[in-house]
C-alpha positions as CSV (number, residue, x, y, z in Angstrom):
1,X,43.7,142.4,78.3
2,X,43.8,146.1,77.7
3,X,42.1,147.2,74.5
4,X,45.1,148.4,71.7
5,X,45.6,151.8,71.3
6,X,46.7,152.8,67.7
7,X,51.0,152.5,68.6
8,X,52.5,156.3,68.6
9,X,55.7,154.2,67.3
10,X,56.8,154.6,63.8
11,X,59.3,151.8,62.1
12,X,61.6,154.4,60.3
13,X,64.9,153.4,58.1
14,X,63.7,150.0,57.5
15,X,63.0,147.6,54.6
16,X,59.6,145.7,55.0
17,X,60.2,141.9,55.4
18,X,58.7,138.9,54.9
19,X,56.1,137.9,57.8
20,X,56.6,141.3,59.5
21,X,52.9,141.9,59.7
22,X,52.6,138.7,62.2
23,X,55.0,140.3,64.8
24,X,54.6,143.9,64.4
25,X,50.7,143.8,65.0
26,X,49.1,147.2,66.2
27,X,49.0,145.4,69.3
28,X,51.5,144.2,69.8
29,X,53.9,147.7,69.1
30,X,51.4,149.6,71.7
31,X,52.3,147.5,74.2
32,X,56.1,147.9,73.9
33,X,55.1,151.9,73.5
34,X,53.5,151.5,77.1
35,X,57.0,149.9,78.2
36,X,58.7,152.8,76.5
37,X,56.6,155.5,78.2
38,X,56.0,154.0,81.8
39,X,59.7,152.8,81.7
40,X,62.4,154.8,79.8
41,X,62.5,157.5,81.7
42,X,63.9,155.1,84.7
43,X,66.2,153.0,82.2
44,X,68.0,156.2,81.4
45,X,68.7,157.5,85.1
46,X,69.5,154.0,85.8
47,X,72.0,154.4,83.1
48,X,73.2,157.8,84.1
49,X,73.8,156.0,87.8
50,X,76.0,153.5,86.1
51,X,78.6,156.4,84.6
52,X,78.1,158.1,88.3
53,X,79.4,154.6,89.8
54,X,81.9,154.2,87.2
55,X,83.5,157.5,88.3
56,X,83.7,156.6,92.2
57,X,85.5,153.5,91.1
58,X,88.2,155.0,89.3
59,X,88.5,157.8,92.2
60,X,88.7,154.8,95.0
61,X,89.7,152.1,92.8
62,X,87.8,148.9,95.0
63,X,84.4,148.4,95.7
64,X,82.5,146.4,98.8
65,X,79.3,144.9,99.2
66,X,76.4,147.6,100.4
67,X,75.8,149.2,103.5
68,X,72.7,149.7,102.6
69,X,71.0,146.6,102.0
70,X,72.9,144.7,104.8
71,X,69.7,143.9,106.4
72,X,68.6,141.8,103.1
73,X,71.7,140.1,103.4
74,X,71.5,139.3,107.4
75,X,67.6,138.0,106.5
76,X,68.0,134.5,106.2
77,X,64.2,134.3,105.9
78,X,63.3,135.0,102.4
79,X,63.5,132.7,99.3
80,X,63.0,133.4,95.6
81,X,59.7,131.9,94.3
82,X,60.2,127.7,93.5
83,X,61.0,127.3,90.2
84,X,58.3,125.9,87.6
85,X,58.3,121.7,86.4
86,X,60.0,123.3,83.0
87,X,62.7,124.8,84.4
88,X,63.6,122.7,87.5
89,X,66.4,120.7,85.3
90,X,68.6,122.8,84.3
91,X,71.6,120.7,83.6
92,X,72.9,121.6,80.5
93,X,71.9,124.7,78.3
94,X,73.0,125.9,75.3
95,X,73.3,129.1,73.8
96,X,72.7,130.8,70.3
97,X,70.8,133.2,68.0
98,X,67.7,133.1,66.8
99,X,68.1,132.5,63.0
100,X,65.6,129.7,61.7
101,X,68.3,126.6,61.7
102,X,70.0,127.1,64.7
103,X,66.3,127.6,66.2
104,X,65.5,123.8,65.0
105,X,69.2,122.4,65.8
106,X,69.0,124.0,69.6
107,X,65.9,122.6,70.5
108,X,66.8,119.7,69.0
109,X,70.4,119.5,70.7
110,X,69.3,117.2,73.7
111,X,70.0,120.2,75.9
112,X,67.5,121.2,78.8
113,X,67.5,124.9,77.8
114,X,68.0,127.2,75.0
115,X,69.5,130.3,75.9
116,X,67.6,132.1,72.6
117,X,70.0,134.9,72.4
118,X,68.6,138.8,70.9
119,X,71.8,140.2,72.3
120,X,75.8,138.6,72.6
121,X,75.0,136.0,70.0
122,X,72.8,138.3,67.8
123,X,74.1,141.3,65.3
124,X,70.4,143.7,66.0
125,X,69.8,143.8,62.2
126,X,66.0,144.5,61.6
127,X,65.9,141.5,60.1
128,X,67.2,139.7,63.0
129,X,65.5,141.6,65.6
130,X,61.9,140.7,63.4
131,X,62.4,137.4,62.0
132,X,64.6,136.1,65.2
133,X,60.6,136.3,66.4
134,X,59.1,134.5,63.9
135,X,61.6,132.1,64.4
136,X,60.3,131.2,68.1
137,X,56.6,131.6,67.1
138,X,57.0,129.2,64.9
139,X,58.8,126.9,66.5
140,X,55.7,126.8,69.8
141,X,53.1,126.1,66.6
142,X,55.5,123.6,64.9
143,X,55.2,125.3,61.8
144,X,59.0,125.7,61.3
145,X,61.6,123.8,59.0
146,X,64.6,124.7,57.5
147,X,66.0,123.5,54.1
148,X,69.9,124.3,53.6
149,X,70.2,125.5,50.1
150,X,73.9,124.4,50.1
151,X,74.0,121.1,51.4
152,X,70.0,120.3,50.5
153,X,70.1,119.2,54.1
154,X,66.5,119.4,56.2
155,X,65.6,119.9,59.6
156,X,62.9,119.5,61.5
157,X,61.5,119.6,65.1
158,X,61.8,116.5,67.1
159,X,58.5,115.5,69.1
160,X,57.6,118.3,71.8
161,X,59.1,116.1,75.0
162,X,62.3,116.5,73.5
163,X,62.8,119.8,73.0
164,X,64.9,122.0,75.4
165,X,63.1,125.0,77.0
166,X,63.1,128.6,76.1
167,X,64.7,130.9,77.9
168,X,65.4,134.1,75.8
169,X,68.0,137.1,76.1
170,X,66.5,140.2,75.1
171,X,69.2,143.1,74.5
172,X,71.0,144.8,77.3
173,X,69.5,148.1,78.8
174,X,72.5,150.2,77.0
175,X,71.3,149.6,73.4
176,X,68.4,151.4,71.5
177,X,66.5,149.8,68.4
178,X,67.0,152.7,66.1
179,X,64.0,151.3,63.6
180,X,61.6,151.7,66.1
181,X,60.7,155.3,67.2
182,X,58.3,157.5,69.5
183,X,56.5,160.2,68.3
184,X,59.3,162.8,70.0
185,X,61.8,160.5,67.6
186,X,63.1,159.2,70.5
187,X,64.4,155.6,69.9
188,X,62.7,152.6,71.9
189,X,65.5,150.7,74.1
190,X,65.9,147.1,72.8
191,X,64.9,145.4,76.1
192,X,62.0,146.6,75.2
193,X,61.4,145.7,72.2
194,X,62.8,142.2,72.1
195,X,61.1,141.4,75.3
196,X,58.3,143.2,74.5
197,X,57.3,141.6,71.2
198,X,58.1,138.3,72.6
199,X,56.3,138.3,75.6
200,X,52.9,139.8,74.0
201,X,53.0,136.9,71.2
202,X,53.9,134.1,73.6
203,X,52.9,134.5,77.2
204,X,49.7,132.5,76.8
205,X,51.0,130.5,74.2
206,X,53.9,128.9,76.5
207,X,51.5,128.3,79.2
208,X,49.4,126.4,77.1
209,X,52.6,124.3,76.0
210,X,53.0,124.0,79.7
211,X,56.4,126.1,79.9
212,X,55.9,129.9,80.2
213,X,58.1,133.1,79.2
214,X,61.4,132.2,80.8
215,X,63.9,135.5,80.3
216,X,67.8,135.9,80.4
217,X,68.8,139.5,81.8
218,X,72.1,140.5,80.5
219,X,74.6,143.3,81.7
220,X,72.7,144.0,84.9
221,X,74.9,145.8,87.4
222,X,72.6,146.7,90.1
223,X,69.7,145.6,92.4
224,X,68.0,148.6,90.9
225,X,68.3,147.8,87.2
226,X,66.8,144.3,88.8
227,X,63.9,146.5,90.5
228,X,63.1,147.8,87.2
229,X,62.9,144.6,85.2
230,X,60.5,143.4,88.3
231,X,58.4,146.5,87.4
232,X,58.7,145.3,83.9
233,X,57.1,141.7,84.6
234,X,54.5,143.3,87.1
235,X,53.0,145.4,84.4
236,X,53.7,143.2,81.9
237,X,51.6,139.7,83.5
238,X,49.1,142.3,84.4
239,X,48.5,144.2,80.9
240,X,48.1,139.8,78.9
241,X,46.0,138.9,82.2
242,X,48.3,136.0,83.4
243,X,49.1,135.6,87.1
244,X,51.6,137.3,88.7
245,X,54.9,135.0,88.9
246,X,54.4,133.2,85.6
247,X,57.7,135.4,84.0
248,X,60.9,133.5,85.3
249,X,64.0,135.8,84.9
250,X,67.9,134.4,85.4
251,X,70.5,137.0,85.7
252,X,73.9,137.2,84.3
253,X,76.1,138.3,86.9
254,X,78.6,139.7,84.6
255,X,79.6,142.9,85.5
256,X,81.7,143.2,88.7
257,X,79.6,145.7,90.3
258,X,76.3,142.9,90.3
259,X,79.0,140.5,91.8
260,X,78.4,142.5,94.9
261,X,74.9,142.4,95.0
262,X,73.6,139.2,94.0
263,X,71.4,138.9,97.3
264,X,70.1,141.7,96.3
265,X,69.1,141.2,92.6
266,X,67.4,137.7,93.8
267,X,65.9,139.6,96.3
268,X,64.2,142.7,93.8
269,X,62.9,139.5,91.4
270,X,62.0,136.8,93.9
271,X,58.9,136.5,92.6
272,X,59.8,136.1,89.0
273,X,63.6,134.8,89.4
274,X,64.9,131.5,88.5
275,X,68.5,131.8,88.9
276,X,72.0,133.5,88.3
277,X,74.3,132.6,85.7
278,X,78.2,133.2,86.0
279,X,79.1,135.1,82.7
280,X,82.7,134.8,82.8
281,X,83.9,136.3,79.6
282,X,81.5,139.5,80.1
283,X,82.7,139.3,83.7
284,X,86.1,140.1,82.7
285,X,85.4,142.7,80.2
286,X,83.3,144.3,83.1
287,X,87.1,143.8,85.5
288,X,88.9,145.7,82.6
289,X,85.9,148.5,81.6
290,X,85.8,149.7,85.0
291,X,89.9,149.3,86.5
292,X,91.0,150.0,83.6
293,X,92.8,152.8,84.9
294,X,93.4,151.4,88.5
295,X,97.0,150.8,88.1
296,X,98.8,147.9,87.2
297,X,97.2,145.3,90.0
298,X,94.7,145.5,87.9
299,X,96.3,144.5,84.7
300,X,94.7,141.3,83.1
301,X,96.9,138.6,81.2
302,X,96.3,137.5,78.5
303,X,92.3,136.2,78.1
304,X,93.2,132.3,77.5
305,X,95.5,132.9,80.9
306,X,92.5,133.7,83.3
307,X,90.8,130.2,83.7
308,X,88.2,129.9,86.1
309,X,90.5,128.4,88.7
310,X,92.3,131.9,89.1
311,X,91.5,132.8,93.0
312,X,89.2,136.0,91.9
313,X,87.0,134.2,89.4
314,X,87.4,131.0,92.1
315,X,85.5,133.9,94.4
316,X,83.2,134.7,92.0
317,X,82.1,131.5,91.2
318,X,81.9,129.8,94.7
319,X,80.0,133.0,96.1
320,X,77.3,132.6,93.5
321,X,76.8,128.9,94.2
322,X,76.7,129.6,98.0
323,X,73.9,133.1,97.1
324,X,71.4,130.7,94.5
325,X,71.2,128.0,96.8
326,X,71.0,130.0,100.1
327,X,67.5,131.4,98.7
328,X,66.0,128.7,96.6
329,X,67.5,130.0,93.0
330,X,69.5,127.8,90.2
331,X,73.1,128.3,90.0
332,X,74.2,128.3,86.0
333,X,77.7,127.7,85.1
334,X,79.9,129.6,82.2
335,X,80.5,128.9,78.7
336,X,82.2,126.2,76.9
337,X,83.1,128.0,74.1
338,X,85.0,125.1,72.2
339,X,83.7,124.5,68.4
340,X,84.5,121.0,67.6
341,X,86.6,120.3,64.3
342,X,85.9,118.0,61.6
343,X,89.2,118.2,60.2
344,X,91.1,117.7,63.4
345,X,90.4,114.8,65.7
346,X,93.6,115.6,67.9
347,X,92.3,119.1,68.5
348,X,89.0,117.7,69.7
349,X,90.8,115.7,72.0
350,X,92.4,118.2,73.8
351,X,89.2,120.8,73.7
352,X,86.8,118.2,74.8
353,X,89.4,117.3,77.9
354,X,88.9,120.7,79.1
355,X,85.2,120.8,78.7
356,X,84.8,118.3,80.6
357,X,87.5,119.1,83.2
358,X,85.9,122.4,83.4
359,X,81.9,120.8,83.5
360,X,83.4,118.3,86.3
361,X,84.7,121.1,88.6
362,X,81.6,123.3,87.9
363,X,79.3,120.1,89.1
364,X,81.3,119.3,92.0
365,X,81.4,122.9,92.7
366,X,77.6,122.5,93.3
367,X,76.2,124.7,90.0
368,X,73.0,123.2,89.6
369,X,74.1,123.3,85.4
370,X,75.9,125.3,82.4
371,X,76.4,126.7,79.5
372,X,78.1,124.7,75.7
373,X,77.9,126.6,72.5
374,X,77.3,123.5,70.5
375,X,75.2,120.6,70.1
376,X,78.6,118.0,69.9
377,X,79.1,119.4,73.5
378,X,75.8,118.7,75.1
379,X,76.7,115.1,75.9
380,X,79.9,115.8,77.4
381,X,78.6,118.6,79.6
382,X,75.2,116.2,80.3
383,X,78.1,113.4,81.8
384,X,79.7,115.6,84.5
385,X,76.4,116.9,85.7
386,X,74.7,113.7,85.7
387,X,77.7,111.8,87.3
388,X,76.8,114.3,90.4
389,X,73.3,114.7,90.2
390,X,72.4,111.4,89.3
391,X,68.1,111.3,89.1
392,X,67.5,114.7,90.9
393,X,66.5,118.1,88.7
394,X,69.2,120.5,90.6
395,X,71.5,120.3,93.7
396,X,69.9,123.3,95.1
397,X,70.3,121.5,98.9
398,X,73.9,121.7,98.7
399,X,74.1,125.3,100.6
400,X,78.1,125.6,100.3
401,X,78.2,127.3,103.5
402,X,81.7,126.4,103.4
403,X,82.5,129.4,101.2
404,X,83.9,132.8,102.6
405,X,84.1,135.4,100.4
406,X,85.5,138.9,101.3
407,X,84.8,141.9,99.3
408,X,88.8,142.2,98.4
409,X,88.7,138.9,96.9
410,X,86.4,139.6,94.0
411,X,89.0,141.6,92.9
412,X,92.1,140.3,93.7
413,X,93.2,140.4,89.9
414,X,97.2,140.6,91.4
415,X,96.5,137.2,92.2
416,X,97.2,135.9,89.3
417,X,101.0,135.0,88.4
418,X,100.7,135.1,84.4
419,X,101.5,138.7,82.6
420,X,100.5,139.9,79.6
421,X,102.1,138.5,76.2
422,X,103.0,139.9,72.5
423,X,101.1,136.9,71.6
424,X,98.0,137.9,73.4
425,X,97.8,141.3,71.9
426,X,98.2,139.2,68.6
427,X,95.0,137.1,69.4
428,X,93.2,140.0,70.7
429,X,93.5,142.2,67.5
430,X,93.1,139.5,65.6
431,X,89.7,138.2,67.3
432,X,88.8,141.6,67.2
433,X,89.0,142.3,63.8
434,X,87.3,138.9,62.6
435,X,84.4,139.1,65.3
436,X,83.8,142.9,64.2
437,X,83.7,142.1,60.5
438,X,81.3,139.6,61.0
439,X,79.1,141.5,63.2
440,X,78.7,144.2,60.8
441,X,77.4,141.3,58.5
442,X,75.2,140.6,60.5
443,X,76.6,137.9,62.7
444,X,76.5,137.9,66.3
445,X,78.3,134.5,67.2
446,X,81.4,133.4,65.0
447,X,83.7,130.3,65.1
448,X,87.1,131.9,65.3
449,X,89.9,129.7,65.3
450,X,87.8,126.8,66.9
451,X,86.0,129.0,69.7
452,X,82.6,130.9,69.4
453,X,83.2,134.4,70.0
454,X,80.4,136.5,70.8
455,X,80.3,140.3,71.6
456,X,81.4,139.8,75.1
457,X,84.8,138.5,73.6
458,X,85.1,141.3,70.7
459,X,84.8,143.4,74.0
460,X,87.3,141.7,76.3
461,X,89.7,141.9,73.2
462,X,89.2,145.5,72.3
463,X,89.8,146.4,76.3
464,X,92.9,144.4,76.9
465,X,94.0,146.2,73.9
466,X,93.3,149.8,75.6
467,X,94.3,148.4,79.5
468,X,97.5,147.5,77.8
469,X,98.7,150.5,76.1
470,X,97.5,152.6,79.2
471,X,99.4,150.7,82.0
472,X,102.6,150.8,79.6
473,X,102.7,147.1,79.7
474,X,106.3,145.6,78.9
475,X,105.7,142.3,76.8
476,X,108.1,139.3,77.3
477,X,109.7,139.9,73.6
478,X,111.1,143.4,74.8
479,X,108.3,145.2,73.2
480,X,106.5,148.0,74.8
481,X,102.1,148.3,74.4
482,X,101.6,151.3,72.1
483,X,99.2,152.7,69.9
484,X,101.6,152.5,67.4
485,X,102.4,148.8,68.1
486,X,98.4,147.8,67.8
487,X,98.4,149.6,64.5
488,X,101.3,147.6,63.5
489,X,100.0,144.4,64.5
490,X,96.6,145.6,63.2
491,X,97.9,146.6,59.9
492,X,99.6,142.9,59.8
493,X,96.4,140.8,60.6
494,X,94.3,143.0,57.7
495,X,97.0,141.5,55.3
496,X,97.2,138.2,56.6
497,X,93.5,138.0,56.3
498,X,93.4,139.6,52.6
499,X,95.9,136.8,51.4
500,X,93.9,134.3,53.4
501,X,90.7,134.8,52.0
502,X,91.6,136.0,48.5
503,X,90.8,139.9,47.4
504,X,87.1,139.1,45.8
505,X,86.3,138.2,49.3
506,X,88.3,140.4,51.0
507,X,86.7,143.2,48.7
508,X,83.2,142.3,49.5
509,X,83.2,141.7,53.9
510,X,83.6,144.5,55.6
511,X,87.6,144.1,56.5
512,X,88.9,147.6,56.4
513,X,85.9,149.1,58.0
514,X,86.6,146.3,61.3
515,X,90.4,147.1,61.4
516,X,89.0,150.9,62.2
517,X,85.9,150.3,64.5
518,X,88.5,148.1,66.8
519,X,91.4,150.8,66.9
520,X,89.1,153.1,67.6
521,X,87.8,151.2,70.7
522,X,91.0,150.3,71.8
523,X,93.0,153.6,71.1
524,X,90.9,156.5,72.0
525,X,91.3,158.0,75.0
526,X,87.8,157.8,75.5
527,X,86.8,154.7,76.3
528,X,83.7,153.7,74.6
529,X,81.5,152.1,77.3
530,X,80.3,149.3,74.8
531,X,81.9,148.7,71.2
532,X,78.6,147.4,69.9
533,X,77.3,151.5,70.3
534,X,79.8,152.6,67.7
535,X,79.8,149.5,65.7
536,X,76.0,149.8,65.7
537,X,75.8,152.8,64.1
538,X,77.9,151.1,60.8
539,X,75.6,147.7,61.2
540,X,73.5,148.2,58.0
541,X,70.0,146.8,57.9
């Protein structure tokens, strides 16, 4: 290992915390300040390139797979590298942040993966960002337990074999950690330091547990950005001294843009990839963000309308089945959201009917496993995947080379027969609103009205909202989108929610500044490229 430098990164704005000493070692920060200084400098034209692509795409309004890479495409030759014992079986994964219980409770749930989320899931408090690490730490030493001060309940890790593996999210390439600086001031992207901190702590660690440091790499929308995160491991492996290969990366295809280059991403990783994961609500966000203005074949019903049998997402789906298993790579399925009620055994009913029906179709589809937001949903998800993969770890031999997919089809939103509804921009303000508050709490996944929303569905809300207003969208009550008839239905939810919750609690969340963050996403003409940018700038802590 390279011998530490004293870190030229300074932790600025930020209260000390408990335990902080054990992540933030001298070490440890110099080798996310190498990241920073080999690597920024690419993450920002890489991020410039994604506002240059944006702008061709509202000029042409379509987009195709690349001329460019055609010959990696035609090469039937190459594979990704074969996956690792710990993450051969990946049936059923389950998703969450980092906070001390739900670190016990995931790798407790009977899931084969934890999706241990620093992004979506996670509000980047410092506290979250620093103790989220301690968290994992101590969960590869056993050392961690949780006591609930309100219920007096314990928990406590069952034995090693029955824990799920890791594999963690750090944050997206767009979003900076403001508490930890260069020596120019210049703020260190949170890739960077979530990975980063993570990596240099438990590399050598998980390979002694006989897993390794499995990643999650949200909001990637090119091969490139996948070239730099293989850049990123390279280094990385090399700086700890472990062999090259032993970092395992799965990428979210969701963005529309990385829909047409999946071959490519697996390609740019092979040596470190492990998969692709169908993001679906963050997939549609990414439909909206960049046709927002392409007319109204573009326009999106109403979110709970677009099910993943709709002939786009149908394309989606199928295409990244037929991609994984054509070169050796896992195929992850989307998100059951559904957060099972104790009061309401009839809702249950219906929510866990669609879970499954939605876990069957993704099985038989020939996804290899996917995604449940709680433990209560493990078993039901575990049932469809085993009822098709019986004893074996993945159905990676099923190649699918049934599918066609055209480049038109991927977006072929027009496709869709449902329209837009009064009641959907209801839901969307008011999911907005109460995901928003919470975030600025500190909370990155919240149970709303029985589903956990995470930022990707704030976001989906927030550009329906704008999509709307700008396509003049008629709804079926006679009503026209306007600003003026968000604020109205804004103004409404902000006193439902007051006489819900009582004013002492009203008083003390963060209600009114929500209300404003969304409107301002969703009205200004100027679409914000991500709401978590302005809302981060209000996130105290």
């Amino acid at each position: 290992m390279s011998a530490p430098a004293p870190s030229p990164l300074a932790i600025v704005d930020a209260e000390p915390l408990p335990r902080q000493e054990e992540v933030l070692t001298d070490a440890a920060l110099a080798f996310v300040a190498e990241l920073h200084r080999r690597f920024t400098p690419r993450r920002d034209e890489l991020l410039a390139r994604r506002a240059e692509r944006r702008a061709e795409i509202a000029r042409t309004s379509t987009l195709d797979f690349l001329p460019e890479t055609a010959a990696i495409r035609a090469d039937d030759s190459w594979q990704v590298a074969p996956a690792p014992a710990a993450l051969n079986d990946r049936r059923v994964e389950i998703t969450g942040p980092t906070d001390r219980k739900m670190t016990i409770n995931a790798l407790n749930s009977g899931a084969k993966v934890w999706l241990a989320d620093f992004e979506d899931a996670s509000a980047p408090t410092w506290e979250n960002v620093v103790l989220g690490q301690v968290n994992l730490a101590d969960a590869y030493t056993r050392s961690i337990d949780f006591t609930d001060a309100r219920s007096g309940k314990s928990y406590a890790l069952r034995p090693d074999e029955e824990l799920a593996t890791v594999v963690m999210r750090p944050r997206g390439w767009h979003l900076d950690e403001r508490h930890l600086v260069d020596a120019d001031g210049k703020a260190v992207p949170g890739a960077f330091v979530d990975f980063g901190l993570y990596f240099f702590h438990n590399a050598q660690r998980l390979l002694d547990l006989g897993k390794g440091p499995y990643f999650y790499l949200p909001k990637t929308e090119s091969h490139l950005e996948a070239r730099l995160w293989n850049d990123v491991f390279v280094f990385a492996q090399d700086y700890v001294g472990i062999p090259q290969g032993t970092i395992r990366a799965t990428v979210l295809i969701e963005t529309i843009t990385a829909a047409y280059e999946m071959e490519e991403i697996l390609y740019e990783l092979r040596d470190h990839a492990a998969g692709l994961n169908a993001g679906r609500w963050d997939y549609l966000f990414s439909i909206v963000k960049n046709f927002r203005d392409g007319g109204a074949r573009f326009v999106l019903p109403d979110r709970n309308a677009v099910t993943m049998t709709a002939p786009f997402m149908r394309a989606y789906t199928e295409l990244l089945v037929r991609t994984c298993h054509k070169r050796g790579a896992h195929a992850i399925g989307g998100m059951a959201a559904f957060i099972p009620s104790r009061k309401d055994a009839e809702v249950n009913k219906v929510a866990f009917e669609k879970v499954r029906a939605d876990k069957d179709r993704e099985a038989n589809d020939g996804f290899d496993g996917s995604w449940v937001a709680h433990p209560d949903l493990v078993p039901i998800a575990m049932e469809s995947f085993d009822k098709v993969l019986g004893h074996k770890p993945n159905q990676k031999d099923r190649l699918r080379e049934d599918v066609h997919v055209e480049a038109a089809d991927l977006i072929a939103i027009d496709s869709l027969d449902a329209k837009p509804t009064y009641n959907g921009l209801v839901n969307a303000v008011q999911v907005g609103i109460r995901y928003i508050e919470a975030w600025l709490r500190g909370l990155g996944a919240v149970a709303i009205f029985n589903l956990m929303e995470d930022a990707a569905t704030a976001e989906i809300s927030r550009s329906q909202i704008w999509q709307w207003i700008n396509a003049g969208v008629e709804f079926e009550n006679g009503d026209t989108a306007t600003p003026e008839l968000a604020r109205k239905v804004a103004a409404e939810e902000l006193s439902d929610i007051r006489q819900e919750i009582g004013e002492e609690a009203f008083a003390a969340g963060h209600w009114q500044e929500a209300h404003d963050l969304l409107l301002q996403v969703s009205l200004d003409d100027n679409y914000a490229d991500f709401l978590t940018l302005p809302a981060y700038e209000q996130l105290k802590g």
